[in-house]
MIGUPA-400098 format. One record per residue (C-alpha): residue number from 1; x, y, z. Coordinates in steps of 0.1 Angstrom, whole numbers, plus 5000, padded with zeros to 4 digits. Each point is the difference from the previous one (the first is absolute). Last residue first. Example, Ala and Ser with C-alpha at 12.3 -4.5 7.8 and 13.67 -1.06 7.14 Angstrom:
<pt resi="2" c1="5137" c2="4989" c3="5071"/>
<pt resi="1" c1="4986" c2="4966" c3="5007"/>
//
This chain:
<pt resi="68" c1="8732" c2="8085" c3="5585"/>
<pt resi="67" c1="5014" c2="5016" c3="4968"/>
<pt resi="66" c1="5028" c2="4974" c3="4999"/>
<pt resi="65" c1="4979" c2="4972" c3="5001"/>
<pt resi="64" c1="4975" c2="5016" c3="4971"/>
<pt resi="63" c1="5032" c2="5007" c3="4977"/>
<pt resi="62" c1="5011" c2="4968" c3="5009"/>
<pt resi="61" c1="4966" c2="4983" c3="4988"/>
<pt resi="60" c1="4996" c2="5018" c3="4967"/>
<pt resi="59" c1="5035" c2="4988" c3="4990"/>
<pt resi="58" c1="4987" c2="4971" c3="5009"/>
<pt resi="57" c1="4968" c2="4997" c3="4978"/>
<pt resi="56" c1="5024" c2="5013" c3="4971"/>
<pt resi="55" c1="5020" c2="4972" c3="5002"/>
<pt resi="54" c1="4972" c2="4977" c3="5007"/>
<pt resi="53" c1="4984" c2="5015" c3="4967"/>
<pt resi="52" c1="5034" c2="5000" c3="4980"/>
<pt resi="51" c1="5003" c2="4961" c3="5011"/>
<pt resi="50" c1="4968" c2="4987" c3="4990"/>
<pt resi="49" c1="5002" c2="5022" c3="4963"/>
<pt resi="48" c1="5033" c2="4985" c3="4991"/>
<pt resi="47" c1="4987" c2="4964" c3="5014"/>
<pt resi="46" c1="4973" c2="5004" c3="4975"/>
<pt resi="45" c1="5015" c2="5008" c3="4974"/>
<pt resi="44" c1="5027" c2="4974" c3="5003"/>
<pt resi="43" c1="4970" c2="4975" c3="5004"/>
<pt resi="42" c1="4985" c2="5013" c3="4966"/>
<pt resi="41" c1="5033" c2="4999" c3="4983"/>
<pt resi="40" c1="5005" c2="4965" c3="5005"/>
<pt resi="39" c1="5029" c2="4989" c3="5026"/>
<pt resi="38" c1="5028" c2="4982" c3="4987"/>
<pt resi="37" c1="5023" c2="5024" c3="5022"/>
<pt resi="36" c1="5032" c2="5008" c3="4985"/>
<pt resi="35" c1="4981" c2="4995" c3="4964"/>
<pt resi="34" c1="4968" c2="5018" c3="5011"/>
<pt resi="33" c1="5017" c2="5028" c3="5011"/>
<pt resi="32" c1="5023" c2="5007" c3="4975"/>
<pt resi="31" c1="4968" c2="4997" c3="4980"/>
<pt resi="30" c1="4981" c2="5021" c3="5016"/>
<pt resi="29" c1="5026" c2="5030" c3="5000"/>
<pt resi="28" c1="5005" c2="4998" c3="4962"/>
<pt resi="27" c1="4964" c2="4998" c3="4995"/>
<pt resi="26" c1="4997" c2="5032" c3="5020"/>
<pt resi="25" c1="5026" c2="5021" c3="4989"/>
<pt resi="24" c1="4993" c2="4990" c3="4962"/>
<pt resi="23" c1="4963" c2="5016" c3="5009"/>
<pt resi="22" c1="5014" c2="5028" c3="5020"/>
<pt resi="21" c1="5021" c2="5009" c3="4970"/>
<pt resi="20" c1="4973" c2="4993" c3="4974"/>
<pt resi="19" c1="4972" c2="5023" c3="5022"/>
<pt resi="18" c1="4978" c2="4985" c3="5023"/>
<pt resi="17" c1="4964" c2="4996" c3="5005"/>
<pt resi="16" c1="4991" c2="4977" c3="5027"/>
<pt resi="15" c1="4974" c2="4969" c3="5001"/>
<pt resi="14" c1="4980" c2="4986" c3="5024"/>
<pt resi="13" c1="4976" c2="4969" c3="4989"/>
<pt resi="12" c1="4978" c2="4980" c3="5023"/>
<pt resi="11" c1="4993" c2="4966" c3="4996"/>
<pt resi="10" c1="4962" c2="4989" c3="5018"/>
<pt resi="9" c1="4996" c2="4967" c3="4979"/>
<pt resi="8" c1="4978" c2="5022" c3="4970"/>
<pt resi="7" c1="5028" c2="5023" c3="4997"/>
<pt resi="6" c1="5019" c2="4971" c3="4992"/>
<pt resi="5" c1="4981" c2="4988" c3="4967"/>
<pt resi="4" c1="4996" c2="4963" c3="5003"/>
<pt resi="3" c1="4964" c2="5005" c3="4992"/>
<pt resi="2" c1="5007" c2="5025" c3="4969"/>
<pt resi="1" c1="4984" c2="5033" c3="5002"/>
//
């Protein structure tokens, strides 16, 4: 492998099979994003992923409050 290969510097890769609607869905979605935002699509990623987590994490919390 090349030396200034990115696998070699620790990137990881994750990537998602999806069909051409999903796939136009997607793009379409990022890039209304990215142009009301000027965020890169990594960081709105990202922030989609941190904020379904700590939405499901408090779901998961009320359910436990109200169970007590």
């Amino acid at each position: 492998m090349n030396p200034k290969d990115p696998r070699l510097n620790g990137w990881k890769y994750k990537s998602f099979n999806l069909n051409d609607i999903q796939h136009s869905k997607v793009i379409s979605d990022l890039g209304f994003i990215k142009k009301h935002t000027q965020l890169k699509e990594k960081t709105i990623f990202m922030n989609l992923l941190t904020k379904e987590v700590e939405r499901i994490e408090n779901e998961q919390g009320d359910h436990n409050i109200i169970a007590v």
